[in-house]
PyMOL CGO cylinders between C-alpha atoms (Angstrom):
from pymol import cmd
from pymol.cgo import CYLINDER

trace = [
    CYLINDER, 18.39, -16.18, 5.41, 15.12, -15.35, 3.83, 0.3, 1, 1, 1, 1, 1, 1,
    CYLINDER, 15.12, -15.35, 3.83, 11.86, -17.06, 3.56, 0.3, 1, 1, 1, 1, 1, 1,
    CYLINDER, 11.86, -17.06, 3.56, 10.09, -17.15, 0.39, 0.3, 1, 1, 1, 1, 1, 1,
    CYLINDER, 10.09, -17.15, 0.39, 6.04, -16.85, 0.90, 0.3, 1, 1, 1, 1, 1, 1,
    CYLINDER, 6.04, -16.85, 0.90, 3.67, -18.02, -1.32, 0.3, 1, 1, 1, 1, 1, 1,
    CYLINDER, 3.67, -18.02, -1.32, 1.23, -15.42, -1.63, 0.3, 1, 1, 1, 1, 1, 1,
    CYLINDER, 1.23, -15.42, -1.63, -2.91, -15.66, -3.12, 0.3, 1, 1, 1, 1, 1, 1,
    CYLINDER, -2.91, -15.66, -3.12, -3.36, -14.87, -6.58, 0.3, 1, 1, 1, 1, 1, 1,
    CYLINDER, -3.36, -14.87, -6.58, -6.59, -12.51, -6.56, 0.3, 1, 1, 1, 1, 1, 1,
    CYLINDER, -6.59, -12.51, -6.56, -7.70, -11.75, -10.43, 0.3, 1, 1, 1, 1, 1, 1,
    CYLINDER, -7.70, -11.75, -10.43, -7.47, -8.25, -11.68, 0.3, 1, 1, 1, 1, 1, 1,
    CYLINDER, -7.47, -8.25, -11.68, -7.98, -6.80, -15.43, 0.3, 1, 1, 1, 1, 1, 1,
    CYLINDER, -7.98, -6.80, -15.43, -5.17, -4.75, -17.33, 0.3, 1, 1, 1, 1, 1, 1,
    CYLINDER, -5.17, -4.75, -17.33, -5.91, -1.53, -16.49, 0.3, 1, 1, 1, 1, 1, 1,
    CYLINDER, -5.91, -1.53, -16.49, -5.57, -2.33, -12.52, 0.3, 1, 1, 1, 1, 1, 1,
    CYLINDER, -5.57, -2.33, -12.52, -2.51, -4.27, -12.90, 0.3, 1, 1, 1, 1, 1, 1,
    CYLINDER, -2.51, -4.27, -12.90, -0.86, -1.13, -15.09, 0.3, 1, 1, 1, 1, 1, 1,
    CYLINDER, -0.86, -1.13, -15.09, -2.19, 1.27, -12.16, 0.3, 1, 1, 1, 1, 1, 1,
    CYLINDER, -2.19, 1.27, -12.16, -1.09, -0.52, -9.36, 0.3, 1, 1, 1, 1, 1, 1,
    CYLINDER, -1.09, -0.52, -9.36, 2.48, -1.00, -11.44, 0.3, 1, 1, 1, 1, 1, 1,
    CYLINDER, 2.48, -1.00, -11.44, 2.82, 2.39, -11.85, 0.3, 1, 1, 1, 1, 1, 1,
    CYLINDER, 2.82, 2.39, -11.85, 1.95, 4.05, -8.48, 0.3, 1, 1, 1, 1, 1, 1,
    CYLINDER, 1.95, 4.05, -8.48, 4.82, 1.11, -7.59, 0.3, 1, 1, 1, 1, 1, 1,
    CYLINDER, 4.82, 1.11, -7.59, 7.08, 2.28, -9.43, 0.3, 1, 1, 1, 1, 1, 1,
    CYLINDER, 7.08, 2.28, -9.43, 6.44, 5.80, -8.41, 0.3, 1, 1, 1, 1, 1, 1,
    CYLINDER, 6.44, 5.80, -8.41, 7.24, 4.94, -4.37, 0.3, 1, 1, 1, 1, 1, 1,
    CYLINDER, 7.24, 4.94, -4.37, 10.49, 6.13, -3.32, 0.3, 1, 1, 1, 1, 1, 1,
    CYLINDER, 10.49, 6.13, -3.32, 10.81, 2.41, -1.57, 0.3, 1, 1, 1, 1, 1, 1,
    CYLINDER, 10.81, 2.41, -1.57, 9.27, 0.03, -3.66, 0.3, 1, 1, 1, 1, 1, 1,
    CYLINDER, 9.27, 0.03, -3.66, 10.13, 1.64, -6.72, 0.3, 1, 1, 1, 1, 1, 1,
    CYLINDER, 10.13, 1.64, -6.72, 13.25, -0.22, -6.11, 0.3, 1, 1, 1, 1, 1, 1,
    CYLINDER, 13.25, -0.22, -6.11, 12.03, -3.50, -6.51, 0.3, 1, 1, 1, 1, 1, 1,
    CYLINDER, 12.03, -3.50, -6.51, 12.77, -5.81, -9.13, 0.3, 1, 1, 1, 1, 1, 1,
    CYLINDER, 12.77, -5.81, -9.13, 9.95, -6.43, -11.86, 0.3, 1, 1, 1, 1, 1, 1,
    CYLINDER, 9.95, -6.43, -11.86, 9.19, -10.37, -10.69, 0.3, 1, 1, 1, 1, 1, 1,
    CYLINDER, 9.19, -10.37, -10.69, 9.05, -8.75, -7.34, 0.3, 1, 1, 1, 1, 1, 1,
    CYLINDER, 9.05, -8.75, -7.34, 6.37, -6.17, -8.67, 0.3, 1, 1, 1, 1, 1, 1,
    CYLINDER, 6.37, -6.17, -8.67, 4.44, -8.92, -10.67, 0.3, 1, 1, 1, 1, 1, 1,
    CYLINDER, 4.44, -8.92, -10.67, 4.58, -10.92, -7.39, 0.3, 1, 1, 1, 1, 1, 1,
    CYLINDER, 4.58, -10.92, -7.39, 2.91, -8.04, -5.11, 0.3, 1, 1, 1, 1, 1, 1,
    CYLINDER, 2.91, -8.04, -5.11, 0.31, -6.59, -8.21, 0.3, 1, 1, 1, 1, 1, 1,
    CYLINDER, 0.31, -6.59, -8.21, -0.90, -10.24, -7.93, 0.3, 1, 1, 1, 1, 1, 1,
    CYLINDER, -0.90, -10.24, -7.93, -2.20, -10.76, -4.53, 0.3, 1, 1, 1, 1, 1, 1,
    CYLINDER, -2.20, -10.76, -4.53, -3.44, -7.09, -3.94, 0.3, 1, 1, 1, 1, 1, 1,
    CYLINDER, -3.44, -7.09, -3.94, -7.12, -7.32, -3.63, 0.3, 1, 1, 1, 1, 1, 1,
    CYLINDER, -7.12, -7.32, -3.63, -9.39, -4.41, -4.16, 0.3, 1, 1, 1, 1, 1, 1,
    CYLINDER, -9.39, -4.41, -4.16, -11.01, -3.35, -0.19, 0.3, 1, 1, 1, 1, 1, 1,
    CYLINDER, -11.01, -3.35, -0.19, -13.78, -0.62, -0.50, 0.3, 1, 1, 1, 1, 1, 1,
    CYLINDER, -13.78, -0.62, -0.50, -13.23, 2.26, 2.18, 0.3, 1, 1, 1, 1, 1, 1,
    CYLINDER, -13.23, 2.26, 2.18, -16.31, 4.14, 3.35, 0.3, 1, 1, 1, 1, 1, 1,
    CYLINDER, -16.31, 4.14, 3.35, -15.84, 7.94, 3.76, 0.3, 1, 1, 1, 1, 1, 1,
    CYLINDER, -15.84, 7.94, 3.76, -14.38, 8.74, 7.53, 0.3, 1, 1, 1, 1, 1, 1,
    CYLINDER, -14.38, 8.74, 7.53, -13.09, 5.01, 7.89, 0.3, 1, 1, 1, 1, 1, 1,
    CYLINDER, -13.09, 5.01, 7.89, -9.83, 4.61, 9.42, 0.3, 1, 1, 1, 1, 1, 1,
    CYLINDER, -9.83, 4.61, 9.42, -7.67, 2.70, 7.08, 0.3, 1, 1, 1, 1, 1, 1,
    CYLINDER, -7.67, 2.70, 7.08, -4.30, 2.43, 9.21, 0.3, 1, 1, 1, 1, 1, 1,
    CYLINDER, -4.30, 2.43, 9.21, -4.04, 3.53, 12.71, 0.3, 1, 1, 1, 1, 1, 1,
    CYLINDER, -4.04, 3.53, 12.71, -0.75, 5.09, 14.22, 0.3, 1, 1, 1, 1, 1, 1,
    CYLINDER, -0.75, 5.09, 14.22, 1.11, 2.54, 16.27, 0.3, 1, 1, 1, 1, 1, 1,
    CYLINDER, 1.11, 2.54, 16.27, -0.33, -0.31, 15.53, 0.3, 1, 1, 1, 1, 1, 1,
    CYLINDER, -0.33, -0.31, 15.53, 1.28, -3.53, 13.56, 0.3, 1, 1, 1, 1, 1, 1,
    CYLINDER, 1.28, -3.53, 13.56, 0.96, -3.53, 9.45, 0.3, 1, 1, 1, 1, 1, 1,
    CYLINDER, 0.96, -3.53, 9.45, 1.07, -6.26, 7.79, 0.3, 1, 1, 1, 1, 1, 1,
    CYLINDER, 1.07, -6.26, 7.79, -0.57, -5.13, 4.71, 0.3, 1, 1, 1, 1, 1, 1,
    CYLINDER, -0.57, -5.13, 4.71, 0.26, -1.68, 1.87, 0.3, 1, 1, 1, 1, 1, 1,
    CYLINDER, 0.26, -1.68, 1.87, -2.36, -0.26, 0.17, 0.3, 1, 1, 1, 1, 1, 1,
    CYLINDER, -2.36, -0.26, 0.17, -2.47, 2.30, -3.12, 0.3, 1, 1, 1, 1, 1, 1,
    CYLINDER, -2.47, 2.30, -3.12, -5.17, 4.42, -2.93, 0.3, 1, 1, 1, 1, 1, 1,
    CYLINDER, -5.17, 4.42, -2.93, -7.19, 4.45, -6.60, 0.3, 1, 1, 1, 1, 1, 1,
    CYLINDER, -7.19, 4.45, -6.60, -9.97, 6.97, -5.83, 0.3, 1, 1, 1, 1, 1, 1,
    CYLINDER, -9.97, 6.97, -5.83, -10.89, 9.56, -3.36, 0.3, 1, 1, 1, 1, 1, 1,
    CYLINDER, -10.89, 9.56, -3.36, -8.96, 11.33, -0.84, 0.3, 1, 1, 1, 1, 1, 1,
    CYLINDER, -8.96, 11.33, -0.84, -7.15, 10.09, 2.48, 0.3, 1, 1, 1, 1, 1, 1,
    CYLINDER, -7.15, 10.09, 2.48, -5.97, 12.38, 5.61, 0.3, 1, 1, 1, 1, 1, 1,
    CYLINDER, -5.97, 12.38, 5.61, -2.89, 11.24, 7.08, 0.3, 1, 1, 1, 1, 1, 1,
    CYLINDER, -2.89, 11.24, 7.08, -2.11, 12.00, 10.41, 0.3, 1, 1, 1, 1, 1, 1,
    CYLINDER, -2.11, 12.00, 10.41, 0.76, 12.11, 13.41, 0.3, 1, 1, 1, 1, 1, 1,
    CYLINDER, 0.76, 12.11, 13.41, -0.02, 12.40, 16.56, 0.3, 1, 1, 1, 1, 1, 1,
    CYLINDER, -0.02, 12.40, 16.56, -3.50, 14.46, 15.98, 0.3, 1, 1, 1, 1, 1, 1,
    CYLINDER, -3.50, 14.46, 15.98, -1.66, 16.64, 13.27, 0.3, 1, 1, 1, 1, 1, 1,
    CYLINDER, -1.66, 16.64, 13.27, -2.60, 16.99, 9.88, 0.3, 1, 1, 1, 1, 1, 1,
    CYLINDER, -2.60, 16.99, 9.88, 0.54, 15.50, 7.75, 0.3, 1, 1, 1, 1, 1, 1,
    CYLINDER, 0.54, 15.50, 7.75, -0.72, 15.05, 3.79, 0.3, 1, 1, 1, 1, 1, 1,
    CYLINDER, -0.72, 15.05, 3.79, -3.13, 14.39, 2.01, 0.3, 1, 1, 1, 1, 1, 1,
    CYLINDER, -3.13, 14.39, 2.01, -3.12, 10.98, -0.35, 0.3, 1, 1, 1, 1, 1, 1,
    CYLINDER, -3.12, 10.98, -0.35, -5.23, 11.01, -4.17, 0.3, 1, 1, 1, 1, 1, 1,
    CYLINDER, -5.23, 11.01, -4.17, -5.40, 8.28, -6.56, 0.3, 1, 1, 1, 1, 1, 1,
    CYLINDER, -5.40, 8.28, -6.56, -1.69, 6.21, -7.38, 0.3, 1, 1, 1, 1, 1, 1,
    CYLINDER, -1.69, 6.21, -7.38, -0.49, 6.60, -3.85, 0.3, 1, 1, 1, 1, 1, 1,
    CYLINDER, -0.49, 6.60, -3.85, 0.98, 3.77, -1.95, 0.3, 1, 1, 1, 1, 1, 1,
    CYLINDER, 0.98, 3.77, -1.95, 0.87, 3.73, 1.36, 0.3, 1, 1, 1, 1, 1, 1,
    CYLINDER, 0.87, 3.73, 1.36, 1.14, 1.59, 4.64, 0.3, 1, 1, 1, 1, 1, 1,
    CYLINDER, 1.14, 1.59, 4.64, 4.41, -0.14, 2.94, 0.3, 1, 1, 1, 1, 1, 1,
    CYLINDER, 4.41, -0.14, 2.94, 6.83, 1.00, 5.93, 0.3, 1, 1, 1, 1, 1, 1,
    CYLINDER, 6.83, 1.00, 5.93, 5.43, -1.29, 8.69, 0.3, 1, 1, 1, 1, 1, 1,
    CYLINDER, 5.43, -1.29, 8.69, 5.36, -3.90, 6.12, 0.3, 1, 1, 1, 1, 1, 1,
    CYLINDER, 5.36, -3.90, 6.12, 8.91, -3.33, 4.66, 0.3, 1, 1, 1, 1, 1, 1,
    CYLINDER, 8.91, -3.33, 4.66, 10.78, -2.45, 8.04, 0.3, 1, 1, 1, 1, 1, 1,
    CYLINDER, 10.78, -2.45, 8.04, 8.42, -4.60, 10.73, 0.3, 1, 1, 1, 1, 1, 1,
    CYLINDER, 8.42, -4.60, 10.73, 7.71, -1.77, 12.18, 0.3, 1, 1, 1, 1, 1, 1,
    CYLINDER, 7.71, -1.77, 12.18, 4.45, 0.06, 13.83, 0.3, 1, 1, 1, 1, 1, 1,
    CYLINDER, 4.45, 0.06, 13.83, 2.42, 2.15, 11.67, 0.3, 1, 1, 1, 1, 1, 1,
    CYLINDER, 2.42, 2.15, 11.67, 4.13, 5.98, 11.84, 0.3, 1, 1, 1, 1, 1, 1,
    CYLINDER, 4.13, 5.98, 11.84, 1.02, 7.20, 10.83, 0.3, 1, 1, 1, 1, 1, 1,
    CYLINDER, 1.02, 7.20, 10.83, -3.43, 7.21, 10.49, 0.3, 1, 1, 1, 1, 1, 1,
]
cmd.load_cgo(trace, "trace")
């Protein structure tokens, strides 16, 4: 059985709902989806300003939130080694949220 969630709306213009839609649809995972589903999760993304050497997700810990990267430059990490780097129209973070499991990487 599954439980449908109402989720916040949180207002974005055009151009963020087409970039968010396409890095989407670009994710090996979510790319998958169906397009209500997409409309659904485009909606209640909010925008959350990351300040340089913040540490967005942390390896092990619970996610409940997946997050695509519009500017800058993120390290990703396991277990003290260097994995990736992530640029603008990445998604990330969407395995803890998708599976229910802990984060597999910082």
């Amino acid at each position: 059985e599954i439980a449908r969630v109402d989720l916040p709306l949180v207002a974005k213009d055009e151009a963020q709902k087409k970039f968010i839609r396409q890095a989407i649809a670009q994710n090996p995972l979510l790319g998958k989806l169906e397009r209500q589903q997409v409309k659904e999760l485009v909606q209640c993304m909010a925008l959350r300003r990351i300040e340089a050497g913040e540490c967005v997700i942390k390896e092990g810990s619970e996610g409940e939130e997946l997050f695509v990267t519009i500017s800058g430059t993120l390290e990703v990490s396991r277990d003290g080694q260097h994995v990736r780097t992530l640029t603008a129209g990445h998604v990330f973070g969407e395995l803890a949220l998708l599976y229910g499991c802990m984060r597999t990487a910082t």
